[in-house]
N, C-alpha and C positions, 0 to 999 in steps of 0.2 A: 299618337297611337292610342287606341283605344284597347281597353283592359279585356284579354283573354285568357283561354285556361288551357293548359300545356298539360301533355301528357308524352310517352314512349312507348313506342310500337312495338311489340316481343315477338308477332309474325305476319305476315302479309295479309294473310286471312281476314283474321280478326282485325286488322287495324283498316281493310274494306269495307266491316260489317259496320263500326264505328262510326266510318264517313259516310255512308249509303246515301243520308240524308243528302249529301253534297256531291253534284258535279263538279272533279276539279276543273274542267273548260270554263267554267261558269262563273265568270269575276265575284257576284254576289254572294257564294258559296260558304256557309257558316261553317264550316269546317275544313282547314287545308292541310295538304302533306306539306312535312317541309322536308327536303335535306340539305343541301349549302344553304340555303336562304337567301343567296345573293342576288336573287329577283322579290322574292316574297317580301322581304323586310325593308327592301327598297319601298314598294309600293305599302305598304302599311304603315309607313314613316309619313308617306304624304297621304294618307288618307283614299287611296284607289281602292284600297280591298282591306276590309274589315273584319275578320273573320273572327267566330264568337270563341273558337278552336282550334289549338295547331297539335296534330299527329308527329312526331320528329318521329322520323320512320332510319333515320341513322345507324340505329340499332340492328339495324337487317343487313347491313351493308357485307357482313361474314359471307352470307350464302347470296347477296345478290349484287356482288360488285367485283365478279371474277372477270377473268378475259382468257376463253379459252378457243382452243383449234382442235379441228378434226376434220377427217375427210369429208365432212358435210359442210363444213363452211369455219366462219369464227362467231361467237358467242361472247357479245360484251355484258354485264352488270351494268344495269339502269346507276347503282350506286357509286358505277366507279367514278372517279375522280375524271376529271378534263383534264389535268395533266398527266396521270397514269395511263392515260389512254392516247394519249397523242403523243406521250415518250415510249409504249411500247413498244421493241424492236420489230416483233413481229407484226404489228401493226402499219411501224414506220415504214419498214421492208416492201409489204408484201399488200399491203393497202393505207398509197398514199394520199390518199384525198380525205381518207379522215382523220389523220393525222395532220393535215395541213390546215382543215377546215376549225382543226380546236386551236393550233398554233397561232393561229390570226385570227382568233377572237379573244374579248375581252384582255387582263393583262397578268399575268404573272401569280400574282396573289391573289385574283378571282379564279383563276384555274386550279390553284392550286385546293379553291374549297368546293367551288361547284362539282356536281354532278351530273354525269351528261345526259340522265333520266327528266330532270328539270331542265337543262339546259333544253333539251326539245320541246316543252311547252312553257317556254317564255313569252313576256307577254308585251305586246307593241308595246315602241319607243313615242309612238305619236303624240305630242305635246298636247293636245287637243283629251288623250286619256290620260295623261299621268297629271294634269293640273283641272286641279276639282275645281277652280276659281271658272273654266270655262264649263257651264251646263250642260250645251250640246253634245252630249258624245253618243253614240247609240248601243259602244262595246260598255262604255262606263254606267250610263243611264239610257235603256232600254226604251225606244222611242221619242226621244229629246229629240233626234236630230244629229248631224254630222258638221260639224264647224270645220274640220278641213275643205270640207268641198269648194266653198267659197274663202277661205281661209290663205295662209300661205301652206302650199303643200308638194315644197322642194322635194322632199324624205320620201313622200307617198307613192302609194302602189298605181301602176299601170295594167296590170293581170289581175286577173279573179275579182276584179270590187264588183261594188252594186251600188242602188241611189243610196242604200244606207249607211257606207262602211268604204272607205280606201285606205285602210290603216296598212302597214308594210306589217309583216312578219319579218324579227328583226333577224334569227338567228341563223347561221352559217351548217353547225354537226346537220341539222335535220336535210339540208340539201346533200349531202356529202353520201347520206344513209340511201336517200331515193336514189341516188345514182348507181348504187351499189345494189340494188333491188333488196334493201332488209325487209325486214319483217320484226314487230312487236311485241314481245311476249307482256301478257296481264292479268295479274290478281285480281278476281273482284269476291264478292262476299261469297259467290257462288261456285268459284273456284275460277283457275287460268282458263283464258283463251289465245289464240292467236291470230293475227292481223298483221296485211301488209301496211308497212306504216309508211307510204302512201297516202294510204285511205283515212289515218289518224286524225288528222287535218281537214277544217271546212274549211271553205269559202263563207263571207260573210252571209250572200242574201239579205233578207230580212230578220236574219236574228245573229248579228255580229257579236253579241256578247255568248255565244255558243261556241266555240272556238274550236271544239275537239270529237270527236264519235267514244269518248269514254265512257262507259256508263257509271251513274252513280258511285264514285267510293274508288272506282277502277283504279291500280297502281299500273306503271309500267316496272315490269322487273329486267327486263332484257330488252337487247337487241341482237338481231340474228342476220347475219349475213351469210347467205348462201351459195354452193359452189366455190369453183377454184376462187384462188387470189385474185387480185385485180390490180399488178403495181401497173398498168399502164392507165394513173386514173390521177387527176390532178384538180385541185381547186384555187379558184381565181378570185381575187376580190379584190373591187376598184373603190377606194373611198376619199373623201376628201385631204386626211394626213394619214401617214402609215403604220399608225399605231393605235390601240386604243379607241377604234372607230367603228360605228358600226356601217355596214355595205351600201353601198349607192347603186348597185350592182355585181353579183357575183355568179358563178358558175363552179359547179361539178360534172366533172367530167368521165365515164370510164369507158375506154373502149377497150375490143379485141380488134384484133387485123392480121392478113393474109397479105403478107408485102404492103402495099397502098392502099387495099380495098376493105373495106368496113364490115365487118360479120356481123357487130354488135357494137353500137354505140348507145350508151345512157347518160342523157344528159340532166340536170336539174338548175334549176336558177331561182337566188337569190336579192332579196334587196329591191326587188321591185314588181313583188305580189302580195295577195294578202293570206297567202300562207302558202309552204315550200313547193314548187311549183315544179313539174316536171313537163318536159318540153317533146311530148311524145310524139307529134308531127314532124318535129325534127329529126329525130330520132329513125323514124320511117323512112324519112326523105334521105338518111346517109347510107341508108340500110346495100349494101353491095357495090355501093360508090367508091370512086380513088379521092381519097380525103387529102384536097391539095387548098390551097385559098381561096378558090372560085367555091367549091363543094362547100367548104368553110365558114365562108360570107353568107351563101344562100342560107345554109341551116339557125345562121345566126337570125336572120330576117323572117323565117320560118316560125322559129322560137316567140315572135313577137307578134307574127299575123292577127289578134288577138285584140292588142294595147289598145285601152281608153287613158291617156294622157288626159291631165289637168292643166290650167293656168301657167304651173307652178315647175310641174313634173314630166312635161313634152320632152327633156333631154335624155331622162332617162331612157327611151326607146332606142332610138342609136347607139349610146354606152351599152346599152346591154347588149345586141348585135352583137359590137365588137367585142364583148366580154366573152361570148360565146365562141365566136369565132379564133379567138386568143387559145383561148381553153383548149379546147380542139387541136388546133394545131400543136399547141406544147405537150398535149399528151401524146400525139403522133409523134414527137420528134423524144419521147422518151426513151433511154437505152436499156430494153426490157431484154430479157434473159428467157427465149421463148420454146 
């Protein structure tokens, strides 16, 4: 690890005005936020991200790590915990898919430090970027080239790539969030804005080490979920062993319904895009439907109409179908209180 200079955040503001110089999407970024660290210090251990500066913005965590409700919706703190957040009762209650979506990631004593502000801009697992001994990367070094392409690329994305970039976005909360239609709240030097965070998220293109629509310095301080609750909303995730893994495939799910028939369904899927990915054709396509297995399947196939499959990564297209299709039906057979 190479020698930086540490400093503490006293309020959002000012600790945007500080980063300005740095996109935090921006691997190269000479200045980073931290608050768990449990992605940051991973990759600055092995030399991915170098930063000449860390902001530990922890210090904020009083006014920006609340979890509150109102007739508008629920209101989570970028700063809270992953486990505070996924043991919420009211959370657990009354919206399950984010509560599931932090339950089955990472383990115990990662949850218990992370925060679910950084947990949404985590950064690929793809070996290809976290080991600097391979050159090619195009998120790591900008214009090298992409070594999974031709590489072994099991883990890799099938949605959203380009010829530059098929790295997977690894994380679970940020599909949980699309499904539930939030919204972002963010600090920047110039003061807050708001965004659906959706839209937070690029696709690689041709500039995959650009990962996010943050502007310089930007903080995320909130998440905002809108409208009633959502318990008929569930998250799926298929991995290799059942603990401790990251998705091979996964889905969130929320729906309303009217007996059998679909008012509203929001779907998103993970594990096999290159950032959280919402399945909006599908979504269409359920729109006034009797959501039975046939309805089911198709939207799951729907979801996928899209896939560029690799070498390595052809399986993924049908697991995720079925993941979708799983999802779906489990949240239809939920015993909701309507």
């Amino acid at each position: 690890m190479v020698p930086f200079s540490y400093s503490r955040a006293t309020d959002a503001q000012t600790a945007a005005g500080k980063a300005r110089s740095a996109a935090s999407s921006h691997v190269g970024a000479p200045v980073q936020f931290m608050g768990g660290g449990t992605t940051l210090l991973d990759l600055m251990k092995l030399s991915v991200m170098q930063p000449d500066a860390l902001i530990d913005i922890t210090p904020l965590e009083r006014r920006y790590a609340g979890i509150t409700t109102s007739h508008d919706g629920l209101r989570i703190g970028a700063l809270a915990r992953m486990t505070d957040v996924a043991e919420s009762p009211v959370i657990f209650k009354n919206y399950p898919v984010l509560s599931q979506s932090l339950l089955l990631a990472a383990s115990q004593q990662l949850r218990n430090m992370a925060r679910v502000g950084g947990n949404a801009l985590q950064r690929t697992r793809c070996t290809y970027f976290r080991d600097t001994t391979y050159d090619q990367c195009n998120k790591r070094n900008p214009g090298s080239g992409c070594a999974a392409m031709d590489g072994y690329n099991r883990e890799h994305a099938v949605l959203g790539t380009s010829d530059d970039c098929i790295a997977t976005y690894p994380g679970d909360w940020a599909q949980a969030l699309i499904a539930l239609d939030a919204n972002v709240e963010l600090m920047g030097q110039n003061g807050p804005r708001t965004v659906p965070f959706a839209d937070l998220h690029r696709v690689p293109g041709n500039t995959p080490h650009i990962e996010t629509n943050l502007a310089p310095g930007e903080l995320i301080t909130a998440f905002v979920i809108p409208g009633p609750p959502s318990p008929r909303s569930v998250y799926t995730k298929i991995r290799d062993r059942d603990s401790y893994q990251f998705g091979l495939a996964t889905a969130a799910v929320a729906l309303r319904l009217q007996g059998d028939t679909v008012t509203q369904a929001r779907i998103a899927i993970g594990g096999v895009a290159t950032k959280p990915w919402r399945a909006a054709a599908a979504e269409q396509f359920l729109q006034g439907k009797t959501l039975d297995e046939a309805a089911a399947t198709q939207a799951g196939k729907i979801a996928f109409a899209g896939a560029r499959p690799r070498e390595h990564n052809a399986y993924k297209v049908p697991l995720g179908q079925a993941t979708v299709t799983r999802a779906l039906l489990q949240a239809k057979q939920l015993d909701v209180q309507v």
